[in-house]
NUTILO-444829 format. One record per residue (C-alpha): residue number from 0; x, y, z. Coordinates in pm, whole numbers. Layout:
{r NUM,{X,Y,Z}}
...
END
This chain:
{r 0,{586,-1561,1227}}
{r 1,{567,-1899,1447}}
{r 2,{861,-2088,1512}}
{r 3,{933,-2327,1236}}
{r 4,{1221,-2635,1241}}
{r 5,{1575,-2476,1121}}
{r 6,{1574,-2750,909}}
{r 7,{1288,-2619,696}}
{r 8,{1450,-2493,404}}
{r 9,{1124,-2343,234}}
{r 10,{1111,-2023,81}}
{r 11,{1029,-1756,365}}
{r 12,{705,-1669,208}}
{r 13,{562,-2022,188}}
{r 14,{661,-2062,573}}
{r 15,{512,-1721,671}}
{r 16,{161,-1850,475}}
{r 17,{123,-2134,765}}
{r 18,{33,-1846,951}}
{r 19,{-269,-1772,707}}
{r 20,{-418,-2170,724}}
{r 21,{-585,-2099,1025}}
{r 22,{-758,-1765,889}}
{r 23,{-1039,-1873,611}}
{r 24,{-986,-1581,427}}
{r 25,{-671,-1477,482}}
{r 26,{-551,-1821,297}}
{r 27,{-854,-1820,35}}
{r 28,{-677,-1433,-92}}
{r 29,{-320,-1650,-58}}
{r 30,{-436,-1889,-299}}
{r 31,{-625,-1721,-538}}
{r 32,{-551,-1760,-844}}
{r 33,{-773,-1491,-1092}}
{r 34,{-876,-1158,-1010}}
{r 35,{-927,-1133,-647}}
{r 36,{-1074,-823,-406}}
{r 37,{-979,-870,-20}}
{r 38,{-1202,-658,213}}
{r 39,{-982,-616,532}}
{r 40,{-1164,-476,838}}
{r 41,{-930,-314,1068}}
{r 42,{-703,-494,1234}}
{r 43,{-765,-804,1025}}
{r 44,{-400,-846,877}}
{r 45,{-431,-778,548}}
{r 46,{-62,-621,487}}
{r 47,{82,-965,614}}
{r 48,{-178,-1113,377}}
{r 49,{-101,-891,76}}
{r 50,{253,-914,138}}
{r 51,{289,-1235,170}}
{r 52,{85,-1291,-149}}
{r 53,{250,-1061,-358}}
{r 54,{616,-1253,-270}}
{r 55,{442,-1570,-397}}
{r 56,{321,-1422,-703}}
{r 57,{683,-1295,-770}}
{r 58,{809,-1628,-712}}
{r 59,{574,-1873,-874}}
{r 60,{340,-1638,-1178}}
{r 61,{598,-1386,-1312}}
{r 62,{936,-1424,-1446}}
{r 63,{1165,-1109,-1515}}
{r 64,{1149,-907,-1695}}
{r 65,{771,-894,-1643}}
{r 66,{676,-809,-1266}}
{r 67,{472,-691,-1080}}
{r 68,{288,-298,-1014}}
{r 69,{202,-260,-605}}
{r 70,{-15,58,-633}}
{r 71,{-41,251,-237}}
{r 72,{-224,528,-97}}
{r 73,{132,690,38}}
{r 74,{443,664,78}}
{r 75,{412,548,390}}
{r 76,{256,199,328}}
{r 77,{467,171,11}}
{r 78,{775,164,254}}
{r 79,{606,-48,503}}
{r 80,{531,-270,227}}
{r 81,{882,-283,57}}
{r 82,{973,-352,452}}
{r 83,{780,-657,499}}
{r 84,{914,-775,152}}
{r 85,{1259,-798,253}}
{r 86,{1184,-996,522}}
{r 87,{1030,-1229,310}}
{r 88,{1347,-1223,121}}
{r 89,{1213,-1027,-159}}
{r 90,{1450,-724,-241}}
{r 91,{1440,-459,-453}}
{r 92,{1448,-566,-797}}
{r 93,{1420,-379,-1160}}
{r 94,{1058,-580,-1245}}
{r 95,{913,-522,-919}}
{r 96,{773,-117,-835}}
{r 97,{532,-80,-528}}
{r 98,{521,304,-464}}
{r 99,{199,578,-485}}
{r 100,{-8,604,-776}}
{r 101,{150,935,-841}}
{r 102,{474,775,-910}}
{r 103,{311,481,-1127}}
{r 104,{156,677,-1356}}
{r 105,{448,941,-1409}}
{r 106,{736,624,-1370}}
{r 107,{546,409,-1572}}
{r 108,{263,567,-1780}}
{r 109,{344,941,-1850}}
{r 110,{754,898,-1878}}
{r 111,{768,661,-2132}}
{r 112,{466,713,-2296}}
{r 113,{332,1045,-2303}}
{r 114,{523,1198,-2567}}
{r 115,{496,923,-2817}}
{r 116,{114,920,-2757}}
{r 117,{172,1321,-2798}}
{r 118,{-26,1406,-2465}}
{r 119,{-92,1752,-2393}}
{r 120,{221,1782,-2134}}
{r 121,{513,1970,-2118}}
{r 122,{789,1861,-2158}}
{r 123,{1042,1735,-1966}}
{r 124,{767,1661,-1659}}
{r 125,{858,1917,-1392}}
{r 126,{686,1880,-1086}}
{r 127,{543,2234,-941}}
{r 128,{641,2325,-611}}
{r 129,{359,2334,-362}}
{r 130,{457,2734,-335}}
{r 131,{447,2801,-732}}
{r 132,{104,2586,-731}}
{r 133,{-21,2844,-455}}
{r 134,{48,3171,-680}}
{r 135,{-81,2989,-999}}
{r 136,{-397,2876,-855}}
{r 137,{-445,3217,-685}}
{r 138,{-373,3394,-1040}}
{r 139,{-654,3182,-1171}}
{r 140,{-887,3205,-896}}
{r 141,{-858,3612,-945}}
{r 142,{-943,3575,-1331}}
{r 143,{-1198,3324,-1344}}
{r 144,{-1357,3433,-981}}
{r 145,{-1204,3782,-814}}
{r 146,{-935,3849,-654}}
{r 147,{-1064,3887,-333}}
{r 148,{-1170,3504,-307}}
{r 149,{-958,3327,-56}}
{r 150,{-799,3006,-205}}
{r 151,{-825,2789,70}}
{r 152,{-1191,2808,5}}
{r 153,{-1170,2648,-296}}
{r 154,{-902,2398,-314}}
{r 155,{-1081,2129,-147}}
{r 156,{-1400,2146,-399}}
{r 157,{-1156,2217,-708}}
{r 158,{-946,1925,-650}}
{r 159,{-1236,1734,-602}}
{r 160,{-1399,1817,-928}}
{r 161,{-1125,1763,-1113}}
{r 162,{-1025,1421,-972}}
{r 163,{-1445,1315,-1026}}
{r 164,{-1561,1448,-1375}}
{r 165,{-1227,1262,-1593}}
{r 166,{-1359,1327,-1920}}
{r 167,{-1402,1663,-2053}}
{r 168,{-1599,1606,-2333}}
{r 169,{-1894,1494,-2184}}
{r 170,{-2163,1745,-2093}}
{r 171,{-2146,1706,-1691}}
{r 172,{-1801,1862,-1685}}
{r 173,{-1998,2201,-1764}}
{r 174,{-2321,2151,-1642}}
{r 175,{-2232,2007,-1283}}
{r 176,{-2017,2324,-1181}}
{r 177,{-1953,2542,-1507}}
{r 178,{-1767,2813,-1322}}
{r 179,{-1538,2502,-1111}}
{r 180,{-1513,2379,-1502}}
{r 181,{-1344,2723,-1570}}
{r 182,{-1128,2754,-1323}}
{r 183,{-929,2426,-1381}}
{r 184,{-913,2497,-1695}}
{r 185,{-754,2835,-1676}}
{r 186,{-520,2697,-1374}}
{r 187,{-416,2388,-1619}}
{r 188,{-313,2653,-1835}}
{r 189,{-134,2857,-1664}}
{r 190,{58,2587,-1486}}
{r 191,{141,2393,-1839}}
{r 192,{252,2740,-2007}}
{r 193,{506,2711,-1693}}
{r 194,{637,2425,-1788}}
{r 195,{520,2241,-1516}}
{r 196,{255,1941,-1402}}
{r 197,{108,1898,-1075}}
{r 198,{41,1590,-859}}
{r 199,{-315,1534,-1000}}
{r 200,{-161,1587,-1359}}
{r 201,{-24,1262,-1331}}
{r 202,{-318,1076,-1216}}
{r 203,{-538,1200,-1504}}
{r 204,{-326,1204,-1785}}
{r 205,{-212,870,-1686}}
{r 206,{-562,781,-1661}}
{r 207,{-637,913,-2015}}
{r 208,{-336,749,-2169}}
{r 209,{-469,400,-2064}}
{r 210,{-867,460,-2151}}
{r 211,{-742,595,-2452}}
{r 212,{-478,407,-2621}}
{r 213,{-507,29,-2671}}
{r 214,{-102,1,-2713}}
{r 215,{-5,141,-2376}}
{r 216,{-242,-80,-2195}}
{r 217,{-38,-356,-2384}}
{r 218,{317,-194,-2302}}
{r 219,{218,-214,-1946}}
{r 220,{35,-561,-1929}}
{r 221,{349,-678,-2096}}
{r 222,{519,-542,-1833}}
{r 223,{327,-561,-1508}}
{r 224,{101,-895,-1578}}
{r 225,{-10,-832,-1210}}
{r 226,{-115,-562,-1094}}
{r 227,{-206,-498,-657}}
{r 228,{-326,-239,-490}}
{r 229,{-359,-123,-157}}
{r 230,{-599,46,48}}
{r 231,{-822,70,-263}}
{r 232,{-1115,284,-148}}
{r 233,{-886,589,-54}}
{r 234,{-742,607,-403}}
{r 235,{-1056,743,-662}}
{r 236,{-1104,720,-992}}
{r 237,{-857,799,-1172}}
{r 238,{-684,491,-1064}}
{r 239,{-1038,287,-1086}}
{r 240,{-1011,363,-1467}}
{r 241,{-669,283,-1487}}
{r 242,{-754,-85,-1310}}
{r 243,{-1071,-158,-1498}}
{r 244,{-857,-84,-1824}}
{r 245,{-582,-289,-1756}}
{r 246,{-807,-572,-1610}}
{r 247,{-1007,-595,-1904}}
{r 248,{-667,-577,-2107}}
{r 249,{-566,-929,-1949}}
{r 250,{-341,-787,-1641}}
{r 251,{-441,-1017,-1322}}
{r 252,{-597,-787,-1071}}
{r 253,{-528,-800,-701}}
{r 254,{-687,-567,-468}}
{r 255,{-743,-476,-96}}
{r 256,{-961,-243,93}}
{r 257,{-1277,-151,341}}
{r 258,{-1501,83,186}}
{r 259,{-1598,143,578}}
{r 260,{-1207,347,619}}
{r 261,{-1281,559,311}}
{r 262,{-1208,902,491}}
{r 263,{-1074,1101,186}}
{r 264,{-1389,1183,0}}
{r 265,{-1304,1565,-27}}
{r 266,{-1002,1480,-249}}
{r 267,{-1234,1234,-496}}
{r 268,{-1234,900,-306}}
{r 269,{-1550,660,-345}}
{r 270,{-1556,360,-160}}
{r 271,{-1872,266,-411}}
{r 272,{-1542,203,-657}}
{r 273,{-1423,-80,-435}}
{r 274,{-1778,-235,-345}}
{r 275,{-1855,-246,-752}}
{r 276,{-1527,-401,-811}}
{r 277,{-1536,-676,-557}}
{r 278,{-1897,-730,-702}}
{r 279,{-1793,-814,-1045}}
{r 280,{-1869,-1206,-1158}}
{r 281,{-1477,-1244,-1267}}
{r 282,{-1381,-1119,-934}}
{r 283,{-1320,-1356,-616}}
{r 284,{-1419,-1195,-362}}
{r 285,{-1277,-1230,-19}}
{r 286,{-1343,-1107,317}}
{r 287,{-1116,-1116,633}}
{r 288,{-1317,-1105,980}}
{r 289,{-1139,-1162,1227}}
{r 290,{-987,-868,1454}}
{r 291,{-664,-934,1576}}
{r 292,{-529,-615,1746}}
{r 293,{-838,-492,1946}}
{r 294,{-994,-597,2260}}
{r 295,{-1329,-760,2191}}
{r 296,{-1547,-455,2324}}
{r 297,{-1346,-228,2171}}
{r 298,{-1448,-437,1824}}
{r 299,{-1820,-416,1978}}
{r 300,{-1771,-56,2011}}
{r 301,{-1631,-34,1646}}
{r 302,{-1939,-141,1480}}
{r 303,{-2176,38,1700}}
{r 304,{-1948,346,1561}}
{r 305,{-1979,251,1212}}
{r 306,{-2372,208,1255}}
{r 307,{-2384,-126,1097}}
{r 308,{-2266,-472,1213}}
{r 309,{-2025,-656,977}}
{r 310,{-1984,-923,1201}}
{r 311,{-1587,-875,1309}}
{r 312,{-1460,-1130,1574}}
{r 313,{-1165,-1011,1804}}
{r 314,{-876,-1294,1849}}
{r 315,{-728,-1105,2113}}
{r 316,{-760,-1288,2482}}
{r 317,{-846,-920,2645}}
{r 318,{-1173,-708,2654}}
{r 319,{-1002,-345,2602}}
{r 320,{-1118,-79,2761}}
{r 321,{-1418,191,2652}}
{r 322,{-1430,496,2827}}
{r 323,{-1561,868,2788}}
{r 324,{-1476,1205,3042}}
{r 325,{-1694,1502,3049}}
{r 326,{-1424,1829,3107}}
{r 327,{-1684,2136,3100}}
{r 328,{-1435,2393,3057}}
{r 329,{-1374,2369,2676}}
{r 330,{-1110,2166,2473}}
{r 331,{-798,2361,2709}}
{r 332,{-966,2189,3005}}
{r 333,{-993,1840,2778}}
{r 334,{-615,1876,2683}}
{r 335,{-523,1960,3050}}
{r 336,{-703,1632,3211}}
{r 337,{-550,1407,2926}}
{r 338,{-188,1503,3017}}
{r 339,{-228,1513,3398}}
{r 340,{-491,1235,3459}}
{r 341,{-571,973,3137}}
{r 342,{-189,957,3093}}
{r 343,{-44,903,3359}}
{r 344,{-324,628,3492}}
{r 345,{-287,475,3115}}
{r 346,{107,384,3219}}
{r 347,{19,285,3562}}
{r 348,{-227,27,3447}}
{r 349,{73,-138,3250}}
{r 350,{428,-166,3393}}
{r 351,{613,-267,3025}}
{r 352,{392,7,2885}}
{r 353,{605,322,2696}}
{r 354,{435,711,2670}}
{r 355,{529,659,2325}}
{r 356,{243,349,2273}}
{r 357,{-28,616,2326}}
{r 358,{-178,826,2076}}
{r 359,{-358,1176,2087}}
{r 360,{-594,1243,1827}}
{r 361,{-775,1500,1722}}
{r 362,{-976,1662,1418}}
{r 363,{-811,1979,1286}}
{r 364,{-428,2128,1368}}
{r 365,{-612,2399,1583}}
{r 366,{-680,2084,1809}}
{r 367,{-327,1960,1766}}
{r 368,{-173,2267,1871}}
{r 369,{-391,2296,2198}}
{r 370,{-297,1943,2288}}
{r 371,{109,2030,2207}}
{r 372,{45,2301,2444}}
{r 373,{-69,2097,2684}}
{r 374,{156,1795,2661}}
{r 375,{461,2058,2648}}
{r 376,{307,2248,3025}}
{r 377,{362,1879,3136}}
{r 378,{725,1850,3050}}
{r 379,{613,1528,2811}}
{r 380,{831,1449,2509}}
{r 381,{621,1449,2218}}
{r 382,{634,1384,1775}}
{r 383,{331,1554,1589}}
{r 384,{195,1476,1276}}
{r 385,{-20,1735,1180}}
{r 386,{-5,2106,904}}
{r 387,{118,2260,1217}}
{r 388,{439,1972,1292}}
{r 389,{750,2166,1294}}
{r 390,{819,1996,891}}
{r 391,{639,1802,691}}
{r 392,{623,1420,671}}
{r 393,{707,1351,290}}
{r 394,{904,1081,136}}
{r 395,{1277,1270,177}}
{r 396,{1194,1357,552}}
{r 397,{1104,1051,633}}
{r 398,{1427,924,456}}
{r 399,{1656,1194,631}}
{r 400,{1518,1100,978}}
{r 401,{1623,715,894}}
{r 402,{1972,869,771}}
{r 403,{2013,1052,1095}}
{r 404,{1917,754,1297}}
{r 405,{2190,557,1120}}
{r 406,{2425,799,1210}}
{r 407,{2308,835,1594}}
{r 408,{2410,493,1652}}
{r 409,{2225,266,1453}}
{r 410,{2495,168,1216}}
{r 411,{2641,-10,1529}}
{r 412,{2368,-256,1533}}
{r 413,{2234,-198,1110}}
{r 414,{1900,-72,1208}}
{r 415,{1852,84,962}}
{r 416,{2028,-91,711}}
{r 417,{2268,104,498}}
{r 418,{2163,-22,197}}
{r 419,{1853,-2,225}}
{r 420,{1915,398,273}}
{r 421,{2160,414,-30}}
{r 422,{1858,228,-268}}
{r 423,{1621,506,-132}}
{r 424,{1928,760,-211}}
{r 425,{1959,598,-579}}
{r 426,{1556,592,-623}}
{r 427,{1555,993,-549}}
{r 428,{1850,1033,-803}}
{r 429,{1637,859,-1133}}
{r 430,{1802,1079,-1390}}
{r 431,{2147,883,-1305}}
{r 432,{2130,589,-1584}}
{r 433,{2481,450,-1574}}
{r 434,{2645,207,-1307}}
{r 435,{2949,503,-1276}}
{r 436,{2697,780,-1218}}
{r 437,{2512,582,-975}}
{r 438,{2839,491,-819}}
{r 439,{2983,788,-719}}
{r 440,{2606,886,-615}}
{r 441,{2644,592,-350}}
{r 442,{2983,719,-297}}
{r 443,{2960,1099,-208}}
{r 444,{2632,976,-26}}
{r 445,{2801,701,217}}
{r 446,{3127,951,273}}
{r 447,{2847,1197,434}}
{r 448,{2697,957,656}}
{r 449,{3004,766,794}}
{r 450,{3162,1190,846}}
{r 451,{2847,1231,1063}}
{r 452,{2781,943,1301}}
{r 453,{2787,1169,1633}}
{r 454,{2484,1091,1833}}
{r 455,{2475,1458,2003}}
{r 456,{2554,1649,1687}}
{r 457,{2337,1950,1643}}
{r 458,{2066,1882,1378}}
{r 459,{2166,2261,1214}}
{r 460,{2486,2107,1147}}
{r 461,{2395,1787,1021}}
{r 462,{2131,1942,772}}
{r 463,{2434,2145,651}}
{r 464,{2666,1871,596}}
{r 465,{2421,1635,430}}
{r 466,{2286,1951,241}}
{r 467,{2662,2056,103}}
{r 468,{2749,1647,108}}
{r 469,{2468,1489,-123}}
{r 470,{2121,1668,-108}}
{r 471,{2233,1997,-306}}
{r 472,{2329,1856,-617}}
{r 473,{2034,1619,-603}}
{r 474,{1825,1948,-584}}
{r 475,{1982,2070,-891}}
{r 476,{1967,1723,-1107}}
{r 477,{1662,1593,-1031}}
{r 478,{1287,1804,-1153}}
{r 479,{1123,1575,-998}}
{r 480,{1301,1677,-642}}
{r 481,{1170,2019,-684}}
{r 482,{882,1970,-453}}
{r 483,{1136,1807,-155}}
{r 484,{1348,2158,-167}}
{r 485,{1072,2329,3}}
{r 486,{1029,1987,247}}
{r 487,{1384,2020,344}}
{r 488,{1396,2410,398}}
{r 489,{1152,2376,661}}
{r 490,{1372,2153,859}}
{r 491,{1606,2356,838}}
{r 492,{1393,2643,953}}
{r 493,{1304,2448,1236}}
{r 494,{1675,2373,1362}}
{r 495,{1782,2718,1347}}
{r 496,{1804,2988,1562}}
{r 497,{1475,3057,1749}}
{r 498,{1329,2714,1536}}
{r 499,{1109,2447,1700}}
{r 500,{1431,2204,1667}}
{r 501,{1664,2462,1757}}
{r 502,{1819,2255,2035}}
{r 503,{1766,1903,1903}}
{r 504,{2037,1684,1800}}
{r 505,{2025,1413,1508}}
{r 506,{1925,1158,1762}}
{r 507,{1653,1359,1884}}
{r 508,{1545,1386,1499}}
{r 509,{1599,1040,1414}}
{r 510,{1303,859,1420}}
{r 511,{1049,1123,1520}}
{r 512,{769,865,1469}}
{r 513,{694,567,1685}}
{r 514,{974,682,1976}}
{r 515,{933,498,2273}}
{r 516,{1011,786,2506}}
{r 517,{750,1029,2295}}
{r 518,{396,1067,2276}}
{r 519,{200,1090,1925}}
{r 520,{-37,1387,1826}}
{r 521,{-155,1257,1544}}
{r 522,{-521,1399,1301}}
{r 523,{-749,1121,1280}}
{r 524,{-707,1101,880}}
{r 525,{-317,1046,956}}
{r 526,{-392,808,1208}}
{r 527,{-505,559,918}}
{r 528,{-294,230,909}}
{r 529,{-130,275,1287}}
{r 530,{-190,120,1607}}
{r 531,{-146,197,2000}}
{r 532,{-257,35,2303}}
{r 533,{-363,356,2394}}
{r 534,{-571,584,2182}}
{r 535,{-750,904,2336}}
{r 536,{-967,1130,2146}}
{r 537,{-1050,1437,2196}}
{r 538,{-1294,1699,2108}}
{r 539,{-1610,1440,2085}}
{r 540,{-1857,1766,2083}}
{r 541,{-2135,1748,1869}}
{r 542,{-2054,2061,1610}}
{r 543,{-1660,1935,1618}}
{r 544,{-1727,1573,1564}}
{r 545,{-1911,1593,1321}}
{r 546,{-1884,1913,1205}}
{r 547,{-2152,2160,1195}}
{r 548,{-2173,2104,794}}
{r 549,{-2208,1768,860}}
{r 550,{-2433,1725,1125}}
{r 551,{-2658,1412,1127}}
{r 552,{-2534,1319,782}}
{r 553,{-2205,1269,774}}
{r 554,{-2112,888,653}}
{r 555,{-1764,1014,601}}
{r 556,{-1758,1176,924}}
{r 557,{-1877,871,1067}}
{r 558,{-1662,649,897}}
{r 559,{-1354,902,1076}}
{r 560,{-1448,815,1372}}
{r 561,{-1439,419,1336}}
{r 562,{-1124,465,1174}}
{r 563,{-955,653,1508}}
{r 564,{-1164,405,1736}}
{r 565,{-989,103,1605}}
{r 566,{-660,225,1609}}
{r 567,{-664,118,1964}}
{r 568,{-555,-220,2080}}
{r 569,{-646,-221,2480}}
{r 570,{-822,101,2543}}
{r 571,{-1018,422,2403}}
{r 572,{-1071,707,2542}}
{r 573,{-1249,1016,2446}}
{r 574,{-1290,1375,2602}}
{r 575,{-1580,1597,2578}}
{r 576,{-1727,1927,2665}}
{r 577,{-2114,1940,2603}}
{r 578,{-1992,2269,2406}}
{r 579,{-1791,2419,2099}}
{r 580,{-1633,2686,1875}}
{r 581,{-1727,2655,1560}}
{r 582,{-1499,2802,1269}}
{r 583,{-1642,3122,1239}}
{r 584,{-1570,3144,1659}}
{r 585,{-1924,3138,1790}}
{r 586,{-1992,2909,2108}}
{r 587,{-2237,2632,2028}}
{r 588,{-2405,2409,2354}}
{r 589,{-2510,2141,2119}}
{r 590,{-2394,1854,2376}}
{r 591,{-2187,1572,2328}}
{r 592,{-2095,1452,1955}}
{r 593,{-2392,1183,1844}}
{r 594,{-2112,925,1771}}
{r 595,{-2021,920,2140}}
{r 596,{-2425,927,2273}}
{r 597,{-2458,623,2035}}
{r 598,{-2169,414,2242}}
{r 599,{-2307,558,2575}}
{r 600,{-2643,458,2463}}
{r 601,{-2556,85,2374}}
{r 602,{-2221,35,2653}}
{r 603,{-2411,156,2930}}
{r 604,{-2215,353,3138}}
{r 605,{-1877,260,2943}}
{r 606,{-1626,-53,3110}}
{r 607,{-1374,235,3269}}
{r 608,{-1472,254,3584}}
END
């Protein structure tokens, strides 16, 4: 934000938009005042625009208790958003929800709703652990298929039937895959008889309460006049139907996206969805061009990745750096020369410059472990966000690692802020309805953390104390929870005896992204929405990147690579082989990936030296 005279006594939003005159679009999509479709290029600043947007709308078109619905891809940019917020002054407040689309449509759509409309669902909605979902879908797999099918063969293609054909009754659920058709079917069943939904549940029965009955659409215009969402193209149709419906049911549309990061097609994603949208004579339309965290031939490099020029200006004062490293001895010998050469010059080049502003990333978790092997030989500190990391990255871990940095020090200094933890704490605990139930929540919760704020405490005995403290009885109270139980077993797994964490303490498990003192092995389809002044990729072999599947027709694949590429602010490397394995372990010589020919073909003999 620029400096502004302490006498201005504007609203902070309104002083953080005279940052936006100077962008075209960035202050055509602040004062819009319809519908309105903002395609962001990377690096364009299009959460600062949304943000800063969406705290003017709250201010100046909505008064409670009508609000407004921020729709995300993840949990991750719903916190970043709700971040940004505050600082704009803008806390949490009943009329406002920005969260996944997941916990729209089961907060908002399927909760209240679903039963009255009498939608196919049990009841109450239970949430299926990812471990019961892996026995149901394999018990369906074996009836509808054989049992001697392996699952993880089919998830991918099932998922993304059932999140593209939405209505049943039409011929082209059959006729498109008849035996896919089948098999949802049967797994719907069996889950439901359960007594218990599944993520995508919520998304199309959601979806199928709004297309199908003209009083919920009112219920929620009447509720959520606006409605904004984020990172558009990753989200599919389900969500598509639910916009057009409530669009053309009088809610005020706000949306941003690049159909050129759509990178989730395999789970239903269509960036067509966003393009059609934006293209719709009710619509303004709005495009932001300008770069503003990469170097200017790293932005020439981005749209000789993509394929097509879209025209994207860099506002940085620096070039970047572009270079790519031939390491004939396979992706062990790539791995090796990252960690003893491109690192180490990559921190040279800067003094101020931290291990933990460079990035490692890489296709599949097979990658990520060589790498972690690699980075570990080196004695280098390192956070991993990959199937392989020591736990997963869900909402409650990410919460828990905040807790634990609170109680490592950072209560000294409120970073993070307590209350902000204890809202998070009273957002997990929804079945708790009265102000003395959600009282002694924040109670028993706050007694944990302030019995635990040792810096060198051993994360096995944390996890115990917040598990016997808080986190048990949440278990227990909340359905909704029941998917976090497995989420928090695995950290404890991992800080017990013989664990990955076995010797870490809760400050070493506070904040396991974006630490200074760490580097970050990160998949390229996590790497969406980040930034480091260092990104390296590795395994640019044709056969890897793309895949063999995929070879010389691969938009998506393509569209993965842009996506890691401009995650870089001052340089990009990448590491190659000329050679392969390919999944079913045969040795392929096919030469360097296309994607990296192409920028050797039109950089000339890259700017690394």
């Amino acid at each position: 934000m620029s400096p502004t005279n302490a006498a201005d006594l504007r609203p902070l939003y309104q002083i953080a938009a005279d940052d936006l005159r100077d962008n075209p679009g960035q202050w055509q999509a602040y004062e819009s005042k319809g519908h309105c479709v903002v395609l962001a290029g990377p690096g364009s600043g299009k959460t600062k625009t949304l943000t800063v947007k969406l705290a003017r709308v709250l201010t100046e078109d909505v008064r409670p208790p009508r609000g407004v619905a921020c729709i995300t891809y993840s949990n991750e940019c719903a916190r970043e958003l709700r971040r940004r917020l505050r600082t704009l002054g803008v806390e949490q407040r009943p009329n406002v929800f920005v969260g996944t689309v997941h916990s729209f449509c089961l907060l908002h759509i399927l909760t209240p709703y679903a039963h009255l409309a009498g939608l196919d669902l049990p009841q109450p909605l239970t949430v299926v652990k990812k471990s019961e979902q892996e026995k149901v879908f394999a018990k369906a797999l074996a009836q509808v298929v054989s049992a001697d099918e392996n699952p993880d063969h089919w998830t991918i293609k099932f998922s993304k039937y059932r999140r593209t054909y939405l209505d049943r009754d039409k011929p082209e659920w059959r006729t498109q895959d008849e035996q896919l058709a089948k098999l949802i079917e049967k797994y719907e069943g069996l889950l439901h008889g359960q007594g218990l939904i599944d993520f995508d549940d919520m998304m199309l029965a959601g979806a199928r309460l709004v297309a199908g009955e003209d009083w919920v659409r009112t219920a929620l215009k009447a509720r959520f006049p606006v409605l904004v969402v984020d990172e558009y193209q990753d989200l599919g149709r389900p969500l598509h139907r639910i916009v057009v419906h409530l669009a053309n049911a009088g809610a005020r549309l706000i949306a941003v996206g690049d159909p050129d990061q759509s990178i989730y097609g395999f789970t239903g994603a269509d960036p067509r969805l966003l393009r059609r949208l934006a293209d719709e004579p009710d619509v303004e339309k709005v495009t932001l061009k300008f770069n503003y965290r990469c170097g200017k031939d790293i932005v020439t490099a981005s749209e000789v990745a993509l394929g097509e020029a879209r025209g994207y200006e860099s506002k940085g004062s620096h070039r970047g750096l572009i270079d790519w490293h031939l390491c004939k001895d396979g992706l062990e010998h790539q791995a090796k020369f990252v960690c003893s050469e491109l690192i180490p010059a990559a921190l040279a080049r800067k003094a101020t410059r931290k291990i933990g502003d460079i990035a490692i990333l890489y296709r599949t978790k097979h990658h990520g472990d060589v790498i972690a092997a690699a980075a570990a030989a080196s004695g280098m500190k390192f956070t991993r966000n990959d199937a392989n990391a020591p736990y997963p990255k869900t909402p409650l871990t990410r919460w828990l690692e905040e807790c634990a940095a609170w109680c490592a020090g950072g209560w000294r200094v409120g970073t993070p802020s307590l209350s902000v933890l204890v809202r998070t704490w009273l957002r997990f605990r929804r079945s708790a309805a009265t102000p003395t139930e959600r009282h002694s929540l924040k109670r028993e919760f706050v007694r944990t953390l302030l019995l635990t704020r040792t810096a060198n405490m051993p994360l096995r005995k944390w996890l115990a104390a917040v598990g016997d403290g808080f986190l048990s009885s949440a278990f227990e109270a909340e359905p909704n929870l029941r998917e976090e139980v497995e989420s928090f077993e695995a950290i404890v797994k991992a800080a017990g005896t013989g664990g990955p964490l076995e010797s870490t303490t809760i400050e070493g498990f506070a904040g396991q992204v974006g630490r200074p003192d760490h580097l970050n092995l990160i998949t390229m389809h996590s790497s969406k929405g980040l930034e480091f002044e260092v990104v390296i990729m590795i395994g640019l072999d044709q056969g890897d990147l793309p895949t063999e599947q995929y070879k010389g027709r691969a938009p998506e694949s393509r569209r993965l690579f842009y996506v890691g590429l401009t995650r870089a602010k001052d340089e990009f490397h990448m590491t190659y082989s000329g050679w392969c394995v390919t999944q079913k372990g045969v040795k392929r010589g096919w030469g360097a990936s296309e994607y990296l020919l192409e920028l050797q073909s039109k950089l000339g003999s890259g700017n690394g030296g």
